[in-house]
LUMLUMVO-132044 format. One line per field, with one value per residue (C-alpha): residue number from 1; residue in three letters; x, z, y. Coordinates in steps of 0.2 Angstrom, whole numbers, plus 5000, padded with zeros to 4 digits. Each point is the difference from the previous one (the first is absolute). Layout:
N
num <- [NUM,...] $
residuo <- [ALA,...] $
px <- [X,...] $
pz <- [Z,...] $
py <- [Y,...] $
REM end
This chain:
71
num <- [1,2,3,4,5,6,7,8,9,10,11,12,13,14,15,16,17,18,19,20,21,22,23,24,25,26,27,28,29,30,31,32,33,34,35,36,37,38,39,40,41,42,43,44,45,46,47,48,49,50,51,52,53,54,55,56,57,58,59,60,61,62,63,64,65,66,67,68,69,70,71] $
residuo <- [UNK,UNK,UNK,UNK,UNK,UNK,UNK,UNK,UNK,UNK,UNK,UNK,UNK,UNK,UNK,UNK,UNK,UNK,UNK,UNK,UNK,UNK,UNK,UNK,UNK,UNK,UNK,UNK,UNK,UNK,UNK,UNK,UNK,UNK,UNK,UNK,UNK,UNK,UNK,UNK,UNK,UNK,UNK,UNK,UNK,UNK,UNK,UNK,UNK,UNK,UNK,UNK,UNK,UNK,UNK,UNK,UNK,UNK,UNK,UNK,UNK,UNK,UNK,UNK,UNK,UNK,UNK,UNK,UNK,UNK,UNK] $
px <- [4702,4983,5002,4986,4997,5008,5016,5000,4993,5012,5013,4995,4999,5017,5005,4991,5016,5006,4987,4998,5021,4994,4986,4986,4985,4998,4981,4996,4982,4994,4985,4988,5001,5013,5014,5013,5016,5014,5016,5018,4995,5018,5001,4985,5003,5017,4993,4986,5012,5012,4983,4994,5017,5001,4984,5005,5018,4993,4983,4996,5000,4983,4994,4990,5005,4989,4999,4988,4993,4990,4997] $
pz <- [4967,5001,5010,5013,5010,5015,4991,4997,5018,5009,4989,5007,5017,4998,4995,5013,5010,4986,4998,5020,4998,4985,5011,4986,5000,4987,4995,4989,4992,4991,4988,5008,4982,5004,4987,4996,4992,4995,5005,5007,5016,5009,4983,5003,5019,4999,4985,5012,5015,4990,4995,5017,5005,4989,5005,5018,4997,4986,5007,5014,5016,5008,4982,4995,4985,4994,4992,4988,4993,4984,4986] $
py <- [4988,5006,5017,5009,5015,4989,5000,5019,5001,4995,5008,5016,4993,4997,5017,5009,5004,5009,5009,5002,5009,5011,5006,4996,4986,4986,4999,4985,5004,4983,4997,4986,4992,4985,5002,4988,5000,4988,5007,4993,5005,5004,5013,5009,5003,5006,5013,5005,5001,5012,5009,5001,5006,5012,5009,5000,5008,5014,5004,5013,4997,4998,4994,4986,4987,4992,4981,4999,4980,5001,4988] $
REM end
């Protein structure tokens, strides 16, 4: 499965909440060069929600984390 930045997207979209409890701010910061990778989707999303989760739970409060996309 070809994956794109709608896919990381909404992944973040759907962590916001956590965030939102941890008191911190997801930024997703994306290059305008379209990149495309083949993953098992389902894998990647739950790597990136425990990423994402993560982040929230050890970071400051108030802080921002960001989610970079590069080639």
């Amino acid at each position: 499965v070809t994956l794109d930045i709608k896919n990381i997207q909404d992944c973040v979209d759907q962590n916001i909440s956590y965030a939102d409890k941890h008191k911190v701010e997801f930024k997703l910061d994306v290059t305008s060069t379209p990149i495309y990778i083949h993953v098992d989707t389902h894998r990647f999303k739950q790597a990136l929600t425990n990423l994402l989760s993560n982040a929230a739970k050890f970071s400051p409060e108030k802080s921002y984390i960001t989610i970079k996309v590069r080639p």
